[in-house]
N, C-alpha and C positions, 0 to 999 in steps of 0.2 A: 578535431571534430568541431563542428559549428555550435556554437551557442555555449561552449565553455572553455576556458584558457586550456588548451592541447597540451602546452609546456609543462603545466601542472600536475601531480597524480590524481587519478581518480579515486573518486569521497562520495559516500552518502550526500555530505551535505553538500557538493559540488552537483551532485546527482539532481537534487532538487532545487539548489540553485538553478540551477539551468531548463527545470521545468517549468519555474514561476519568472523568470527573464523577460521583460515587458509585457506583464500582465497584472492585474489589480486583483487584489486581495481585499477582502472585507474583515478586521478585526473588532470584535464587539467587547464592551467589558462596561460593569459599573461604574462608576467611578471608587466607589470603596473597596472594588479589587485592584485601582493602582494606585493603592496607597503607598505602596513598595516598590514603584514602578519602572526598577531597574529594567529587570525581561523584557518589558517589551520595549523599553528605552532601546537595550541593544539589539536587539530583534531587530526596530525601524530603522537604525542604524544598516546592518547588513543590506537590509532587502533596499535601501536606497542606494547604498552600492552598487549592489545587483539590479539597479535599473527597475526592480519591481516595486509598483506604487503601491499605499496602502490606502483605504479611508476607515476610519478610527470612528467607530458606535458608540457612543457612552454619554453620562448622564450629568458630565459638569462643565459648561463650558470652558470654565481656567483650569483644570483638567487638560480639557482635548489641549487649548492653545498653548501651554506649556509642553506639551510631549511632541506635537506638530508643527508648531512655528507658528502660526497662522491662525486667524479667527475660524471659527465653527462656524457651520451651515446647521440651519435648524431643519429636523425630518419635516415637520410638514408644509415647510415651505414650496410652494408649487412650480420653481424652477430648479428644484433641487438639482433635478439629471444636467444640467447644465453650469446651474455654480458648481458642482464638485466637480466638471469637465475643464472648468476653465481656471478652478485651483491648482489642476493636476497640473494644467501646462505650465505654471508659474514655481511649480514644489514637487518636490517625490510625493506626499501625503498631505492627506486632506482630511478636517474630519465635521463628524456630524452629530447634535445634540438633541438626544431624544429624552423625556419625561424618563423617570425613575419610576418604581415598583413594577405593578404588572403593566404598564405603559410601555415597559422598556421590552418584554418581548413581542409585542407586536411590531413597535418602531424600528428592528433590526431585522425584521425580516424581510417589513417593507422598502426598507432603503435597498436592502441587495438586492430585491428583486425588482426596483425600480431601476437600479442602476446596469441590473443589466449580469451582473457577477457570475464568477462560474462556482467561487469557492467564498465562506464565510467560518471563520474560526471565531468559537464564540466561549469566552473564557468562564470558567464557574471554579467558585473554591471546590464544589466536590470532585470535578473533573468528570471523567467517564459515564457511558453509561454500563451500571451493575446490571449483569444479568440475573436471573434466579440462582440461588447458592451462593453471592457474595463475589462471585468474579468481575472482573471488567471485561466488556464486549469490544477489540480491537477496530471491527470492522464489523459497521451493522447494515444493511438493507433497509428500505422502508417497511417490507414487508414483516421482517422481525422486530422493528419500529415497531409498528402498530400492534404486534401482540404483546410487547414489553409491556406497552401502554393498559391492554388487556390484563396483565398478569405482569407487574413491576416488581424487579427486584426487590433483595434485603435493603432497607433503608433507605429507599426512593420514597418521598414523601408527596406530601401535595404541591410544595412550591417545584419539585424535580418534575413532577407530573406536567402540570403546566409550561415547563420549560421544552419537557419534548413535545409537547403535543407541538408546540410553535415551530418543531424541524421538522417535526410531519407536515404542517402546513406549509410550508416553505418548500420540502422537496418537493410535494404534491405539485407545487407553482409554478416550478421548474428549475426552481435554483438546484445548478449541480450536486455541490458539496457539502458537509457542514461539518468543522473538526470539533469538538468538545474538548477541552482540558483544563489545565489549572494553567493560573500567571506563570508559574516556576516552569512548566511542562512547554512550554509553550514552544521555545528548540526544539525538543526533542520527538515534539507533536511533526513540526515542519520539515525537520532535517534529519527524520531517523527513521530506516527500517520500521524500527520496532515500532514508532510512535511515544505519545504518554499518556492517552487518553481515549477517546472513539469518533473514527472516522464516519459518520454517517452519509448512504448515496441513495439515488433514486433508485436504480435497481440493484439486487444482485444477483450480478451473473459474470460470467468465465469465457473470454476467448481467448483459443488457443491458438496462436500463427508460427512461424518459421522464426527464428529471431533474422531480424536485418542488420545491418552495421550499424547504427543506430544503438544498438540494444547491445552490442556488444561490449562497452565497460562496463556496464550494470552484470550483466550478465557472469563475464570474469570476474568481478566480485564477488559475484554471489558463491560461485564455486569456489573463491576463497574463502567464504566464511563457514562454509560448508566442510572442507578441509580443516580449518582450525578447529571447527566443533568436533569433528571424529566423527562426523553421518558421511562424509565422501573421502576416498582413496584419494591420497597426493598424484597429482597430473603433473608430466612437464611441462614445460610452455608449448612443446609441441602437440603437445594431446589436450592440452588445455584448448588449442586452436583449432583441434579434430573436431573437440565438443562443439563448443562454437559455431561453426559451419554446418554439424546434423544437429543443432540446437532448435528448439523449440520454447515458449513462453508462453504462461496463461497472464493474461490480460485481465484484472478489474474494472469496468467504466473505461477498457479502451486505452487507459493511461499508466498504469499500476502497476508493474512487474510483481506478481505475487508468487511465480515460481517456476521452474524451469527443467527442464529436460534435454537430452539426447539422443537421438537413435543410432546408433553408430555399427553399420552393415557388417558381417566377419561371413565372406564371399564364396569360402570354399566348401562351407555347411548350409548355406541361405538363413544366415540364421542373423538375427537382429538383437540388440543388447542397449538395455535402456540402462544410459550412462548419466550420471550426476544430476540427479531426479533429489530435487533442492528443493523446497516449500520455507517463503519466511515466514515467522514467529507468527506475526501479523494475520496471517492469513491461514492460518492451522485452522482447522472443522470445518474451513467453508468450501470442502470438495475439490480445492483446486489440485491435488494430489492422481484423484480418481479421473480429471479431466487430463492430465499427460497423459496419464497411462494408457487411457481412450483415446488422447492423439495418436500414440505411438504408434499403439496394436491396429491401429485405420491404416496409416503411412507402412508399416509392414506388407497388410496385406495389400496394400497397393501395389506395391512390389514385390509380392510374390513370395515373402519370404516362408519358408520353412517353421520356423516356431521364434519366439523372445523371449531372452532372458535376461535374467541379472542377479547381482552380486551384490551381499551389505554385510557387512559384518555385527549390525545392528538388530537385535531381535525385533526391537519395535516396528523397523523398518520391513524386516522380512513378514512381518504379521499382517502389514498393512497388503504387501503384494498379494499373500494368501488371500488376503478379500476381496481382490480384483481378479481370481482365478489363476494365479500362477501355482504350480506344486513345487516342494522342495527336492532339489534332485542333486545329485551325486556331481561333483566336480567336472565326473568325466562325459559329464551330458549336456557339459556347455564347449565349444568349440575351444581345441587344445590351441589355436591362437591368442586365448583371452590368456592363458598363463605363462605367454613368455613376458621375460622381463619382470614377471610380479613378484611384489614382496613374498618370501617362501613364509615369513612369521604370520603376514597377515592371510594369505592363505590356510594357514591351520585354522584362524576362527572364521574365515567366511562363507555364509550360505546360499548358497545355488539355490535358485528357483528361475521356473520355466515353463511356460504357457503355450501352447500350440496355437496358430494363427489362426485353425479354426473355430477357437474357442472364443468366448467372447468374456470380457470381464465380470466378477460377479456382482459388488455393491462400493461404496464407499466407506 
């Protein structure tokens, strides 16, 4: 596959290596958060590997030049977008010295969006944004941005305050992305599924298309990990590949794989079966569940079908269907093609449910 070693197995962080592969990142941080500054030591490391440049925000100049190689460009210098152009051609990374305290959030936002950036990970010892009750918000919107802002979690104080309003300004600007985490988080911010901290985008919102070859390791992985957890039935490789081809993917910002589905036809009843219906961690509450299921049941009646069902062995799982209109029905009211070959143990705990194609799902 283009854009990452074929020879190799497929990884998360191969996943995302290969998304950030000649492209520039913007990492922001104080200088009193690299005081320990192995993370991102190794971090620069990789992503130079990986051909993806960085420019490095922060507040010391023997700081940046010790971690970069190279002398720092100061933010308000008025040829910026051009010295950091002509740094990059000579170094993987570049970086840029902006004023400390509240100088330092304005000066990171400017620079990325002077330069043009798509994405800016901006390090904070708290990490995340908290939502109300103490949780951390994986994946935020600007739109829930801005009521955070409103109504700020448990222990979001005034300097937190100030810090988002500066990614509200920024999204507003146009800058794509903005990760939030801690120095230690900082892998597993870029190179994991799950993240370590919150992803903040200009919009949010969900599209659902066909998966293409493309999307196809991600995808087979996903229904591995789905498999190990015990939310999806072990597939061969051959059925693994069935998935795959009547697969389908909800898209975050276009880029995102947040989770995945099948519709997989059984011809002799017209009846359709949403198969290996995967939601990452990441990406739980924010509706991408309720948008397969709306792809499915559209793609059915496109074709004609008779009624949809499916199979979980998971109560939680089965609860969620019930909220999109499916009933719980008797084994023998899903096409006797779906049980040959199946496990007979796991057939004793699993539950049928099934929605007729005239019906329309009910909420999320």
């Amino acid at each position: 596959m283009a854009g990452r070693d074929s020879a190799g197995p497929f990884s998360e962080k191969g996943f995302y290596l290969a998304e950030f592969r000649g492209r520039t990142l913007a990492i922001a941080a104080r200088a009193a958060e690299l005081a320990r500054p192995a993370p991102l030591e190794q971090l620069l490391k990789e992503l130079a590997a990986n051909h993806t440049r960085v420019v490095l925000v922060t507040t010391d100049a023997g700081v940046a030049a010790a971690l970069v190689g190279s002398q720092p460009h100061h933010a308000a210098d008025p040829s910026l977008e051009t010295a950091v152009w002509r740094s990059l051609l000579r170094a993987p990374h570049a970086s840029v010295v902006a004023p400390d305290g509240e100088g330092f959030l304005h000066a990171w936002r400017e620079v990325a969006l002077r330069l043009g950036l798509h994405k800016l990970v901006l390090v904070d010892p708290e990490g995340g944004l908290r939502k109300p009750g103490g949780s951390t918000g994986s994946f935020v919107g600007l739109e829930e941005l801005r009521r955070s802002l409103r109504e700020p979690g448990e222990g979001e104080g005034t300097r937190r305050a100030a810090l988002l309003r500066e990614i509200d300004l920024a999204l507003g600007a146009g800058l794509g992305a903005v990760n939030l985490c801690t120095l230690e988080g900082l892998a597993d911010e870029l190179f994991t599924y799950a993240g370590s901290g919150t992803l903040f985008t200009r919009e949010r919102y969900v599209a659902v298309r066909k998966l293409g070859l493309d999307d196809y390791d991600l995808a087979a992985d996903l229904v591995s990990k789905g498999v190990a957890e015990g939310y999806l039935a072990p597939r061969s490789a051959g059925e693994v590949e069935r998935v795959l081809v009547a697969g389908f993917g909800a898209f975050v910002e276009g880029s995102h794989l947040a989770g995945l589905g099948a519709l997989l036809e059984h011809g002799e009843e017209r009846a359709g079966e949403i198969a290996s219906l995967y939601t990452l961690t990441r990406f739980i509450g924010e509706g991408v569940g309720a948008h397969l299921i709306g792809f499915a049941l559209e793609r059915a009646r496109q074709r004609a079908l008779s009624y949809v069902f499916a199979c979980s062995t998971a109560e939680r799982v089965a609860r969620f269907f019930e909220r999109q209109g499916f009933r719980r029905v008797a084994p023998g009211e899903v096409p006797a093609s779906k049980w040959r070959d199946y496990d007979p143990e796991r057939r004793q705990r699993v539950v049928c449910l099934r929605v007729e194609c005239a019906s329309t799902p009910a909420r999320d």
